[in-house]
PABA-480957 format. One record per residue (C-alpha): x, y, z. Coordinates in steps of 0.25 Angstrom, whole numbers, plus 5000, padded with zeros to 4 digits. Example, Ala and Ser with C-alpha at 12.3 -4.5 7.8 and 13.67 -1.06 7.14 Angstrom:
504949825031/505549965029/
END
This chain:
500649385087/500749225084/499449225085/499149325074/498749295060/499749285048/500249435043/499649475031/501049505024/502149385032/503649385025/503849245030/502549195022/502849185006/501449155001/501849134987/503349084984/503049064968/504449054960/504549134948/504149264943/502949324951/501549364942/501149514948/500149594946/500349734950/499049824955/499249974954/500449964944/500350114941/500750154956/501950154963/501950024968/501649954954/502650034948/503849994957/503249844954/503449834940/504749904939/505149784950/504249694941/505349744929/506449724936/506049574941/505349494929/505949374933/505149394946/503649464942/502849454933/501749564932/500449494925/499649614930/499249764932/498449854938/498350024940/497250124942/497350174928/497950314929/499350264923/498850184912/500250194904/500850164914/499950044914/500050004900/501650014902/501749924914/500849834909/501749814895/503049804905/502549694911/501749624900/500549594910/499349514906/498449624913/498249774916/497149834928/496649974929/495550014940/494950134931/494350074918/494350194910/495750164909/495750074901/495750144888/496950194891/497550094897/497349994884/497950114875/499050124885/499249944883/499249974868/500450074870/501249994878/500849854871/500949894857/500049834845/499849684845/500249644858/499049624870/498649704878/498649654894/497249644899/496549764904/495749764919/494949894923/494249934934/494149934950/494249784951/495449764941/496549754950/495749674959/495649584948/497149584945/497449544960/496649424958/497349374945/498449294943/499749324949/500949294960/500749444966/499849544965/500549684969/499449784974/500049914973/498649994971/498350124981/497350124990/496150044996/495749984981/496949894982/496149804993/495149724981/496649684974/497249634989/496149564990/496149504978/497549474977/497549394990/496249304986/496949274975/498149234980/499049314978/500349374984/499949514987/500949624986/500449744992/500649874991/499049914994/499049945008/497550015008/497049875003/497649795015/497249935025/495949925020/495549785019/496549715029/495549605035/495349575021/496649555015/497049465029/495849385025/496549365011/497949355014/498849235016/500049225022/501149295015/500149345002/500349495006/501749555004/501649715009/502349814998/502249935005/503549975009/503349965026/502649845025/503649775013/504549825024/503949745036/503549625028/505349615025/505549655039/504449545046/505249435040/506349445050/505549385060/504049335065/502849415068/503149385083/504349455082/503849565077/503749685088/503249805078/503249835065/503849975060/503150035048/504150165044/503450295037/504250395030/503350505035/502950565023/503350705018/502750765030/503650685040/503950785051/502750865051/501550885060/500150875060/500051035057/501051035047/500450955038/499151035039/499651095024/500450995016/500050995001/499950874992/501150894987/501950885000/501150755004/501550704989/502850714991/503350595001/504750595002/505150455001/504250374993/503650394979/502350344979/500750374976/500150494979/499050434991/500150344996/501050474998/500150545004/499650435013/501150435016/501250595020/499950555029/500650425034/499250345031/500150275022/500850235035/499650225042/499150115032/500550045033/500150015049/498849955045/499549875034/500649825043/499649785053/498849685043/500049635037/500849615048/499849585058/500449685068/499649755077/499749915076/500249935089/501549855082/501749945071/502450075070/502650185059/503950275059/504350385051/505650355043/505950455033/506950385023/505950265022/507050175021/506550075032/505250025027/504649975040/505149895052/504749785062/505249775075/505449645082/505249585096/506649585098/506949735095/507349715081/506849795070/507049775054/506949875045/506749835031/507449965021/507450005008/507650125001/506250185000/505850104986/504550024985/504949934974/505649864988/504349814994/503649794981/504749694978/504449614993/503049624988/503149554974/504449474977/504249404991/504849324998/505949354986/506649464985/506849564972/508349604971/508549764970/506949774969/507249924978/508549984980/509249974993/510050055002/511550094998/512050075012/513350145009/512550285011/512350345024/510750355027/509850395039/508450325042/507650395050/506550355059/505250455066/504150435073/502650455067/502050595069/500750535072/500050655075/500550705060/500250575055/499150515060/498750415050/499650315056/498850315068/497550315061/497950195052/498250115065/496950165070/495950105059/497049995056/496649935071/495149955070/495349875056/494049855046/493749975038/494550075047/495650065039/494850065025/494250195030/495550245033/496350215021/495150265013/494850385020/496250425018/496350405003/495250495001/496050595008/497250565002/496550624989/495950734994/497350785000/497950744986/496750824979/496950954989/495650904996/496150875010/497350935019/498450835023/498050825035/496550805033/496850665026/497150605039/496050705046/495050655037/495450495036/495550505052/494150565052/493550465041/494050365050/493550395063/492150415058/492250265053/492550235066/492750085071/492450005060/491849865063/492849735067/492949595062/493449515050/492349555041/492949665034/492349655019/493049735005/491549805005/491749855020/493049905016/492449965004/491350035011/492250105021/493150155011/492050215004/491550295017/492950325022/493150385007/491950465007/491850515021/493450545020/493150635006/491850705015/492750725026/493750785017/492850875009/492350935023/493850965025/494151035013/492551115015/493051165028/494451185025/494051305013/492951345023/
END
């Protein structure tokens, strides 16, 4: 393993140790992730600064009132007919005679933000459209908090290309969580990595039994409070899935060194196991603004960024094997995530269109991984080497969409047959 290259994500690397409060901007300030950001960001303005924002543009008061919070210079929204609103919803917030911040718009805004000025560019946007920002961010320098893991699944030779040492910090919870726990020692050490899933809201059922679950079930995860395609790629475990091929880029582990188990409580994160039987587990009480905090804040440390654990309680953590004939995402993702290219483009694609026609009553739960496995096999072995472009990921995305939502109409044809 010596003879490997550098991780993409290394705890012993700090790539940018500037003193004094840090200048963020914050993509996809409207979801979850940003959200949970800036209330950190509130809490800590001796330590951030936020000199940027940007959201899709369905939440622009939300918008407006983050942006007058945090007094940033500019605001971003990927759909420009929001921007109407959006202006009116600054003038509300701003009052007369004080400026407005600058107003972005369009698909390229946020990419455009991630190039700018700033310490640390935080990517919390949903799904594949975060690579452009990664991408950008990295170019320009900057040390990358991310929470996007579509845009590292999708365009891994492309980020590694990018990357320095110590430029990505990982904000997912697992990998926050194995990023904290690979500091104890050095990669040769390291026997196995341990990502942990909560199962879902379906933990404990078969492959039959999940034949009828409605969206509302899939909606309603039992630990965690997130958006509605990262639930239900959690009831699916494609969100696990993805975390194996994430963990494999950024830790440089090879796939037969990395396991998923089922832990209901989701109070371990994720494990790794070392060459002497040891193996640390980094806890929390299931809280994101944790990992978000190792993201902005690294190598330091923000005090009660999350709560902790009141050890004077009696708990029970509990650990399962996966169900992998229930679940067989995880299988899959290893699958495309070891023949590398576009595979894993197609497959995150593919499952996003599912992901909405399950959420639109389009598509049974179970034909979302029916359908992704199907899109994928039919795209078959995809063609090796280095020389993986943004337009070859583009183009298999656009195939792995339309030929998911063909597959997916048959479905539904045949099923009211």
């Amino acid at each position: 393993m010596s003879d490997s290259p550098a991780p993409l994500a290394d705890p012993h690397v700090v790539f940018d140790a500037t003193e004094g409060p840090r200048d963020l901007v914050i993509l996809g300030s409207t979801g979850s992730i940003g959200t949970q950001a800036i209330d950190l960001v509130l809490r800590n303005p001796d330590r951030f600064r936020v000199t940027a924002l940007s959201a899709a543009g369905g939440r622009v008061a939300l918008l407006a009132e983050q942006a007058r919070q945090l007094r940033v210079r500019t605001v971003a929204v990927a759909a420009p007919d929001a921007v109407p609103a959006l202006r009116e919803a600054l003038r509300e917030q701003y009052g007369t005679g004080e400026p407005l911040p600058e107003i972005l718009a369009g698909p390229e805004a946020a990419t455009q933000l991630a190039a700018g000025d700033c310490h640390t560019v935080l990517n919390g946007i949903t799904g594949s459209i975060g690579l452009a920002p990664t991408l950008a961010a990295l170019e320009a320098g900057r040390t990358l908090a991310l929470a996007n893991k579509e845009s590292l699944i999708v365009g891994g030779p492309l980020v590694k290309a990018l990357a320095a040492p110590g430029q990505i910090i990982p904000v997912d919870s697992e990998h926050a969580a194995l990023f904290q726990a690979l500091a104890a020692g050095t990669r040769a050490d390291v026997r196995k990595l341990v990502v942990t899933a909560s199962g879902g809201p379906f933990r404990g059922r078969t492959k039959s039994e999940l034949v009828s679950v409605t969206r509302e079930e899939a909606l309603a995860h039992p630990t965690w409070a997130m958006g509605p395609v990262i639930t239900i790629n959690s009831a699916t475990l494609v969100n696990k899935g993805l975390e194996v091929i994430e963990a494999h880029l950024l830790y440089d582990i090879p796939f037969d060194r990395i396991e998923v188990v089922v832990h209901p409580q989701s109070y371990v994160h994720s494990m790794v196991e070392f060459t002497d039987g040891s193996t640390l587990a980094q806890a929390t009480p299931p809280d994101m603004r944790g990992p978000i905090a190792i993201g902005l804040g690294w190598p330091q440390r923000i005090p009660d960024a999350a709560p902790a654990f009141d050890w004077s309680k009696a708990s029970s953590w509990e650990f399962f094997p996966l169900d992998n004939e229930a679940f067989p995402s995880v299988g899959l993702a290893r699958h495309v995530g070891t023949l590398g290219a576009t595979a894993p483009a197609v497959f995150n694609a593919a499952n996003e269109e599912c992901v909405d026609a399950f959420l639109a009553g389009r598509l049974p739960f179970n034909g979302i991984m029916d359908t992704v496995t199907a899109v994928v096999a039919e795209h078959g072995t995809p063609a090796t080497g280095t020389s993986l472009t943004v337009a070859d990921v583009l183009e298999a995305e656009t195939w792995a969409r339309a030929r998911a939502r063909e597959l997916s109409a048959k479905a539904t044809a045949e099923a009211r047959a």
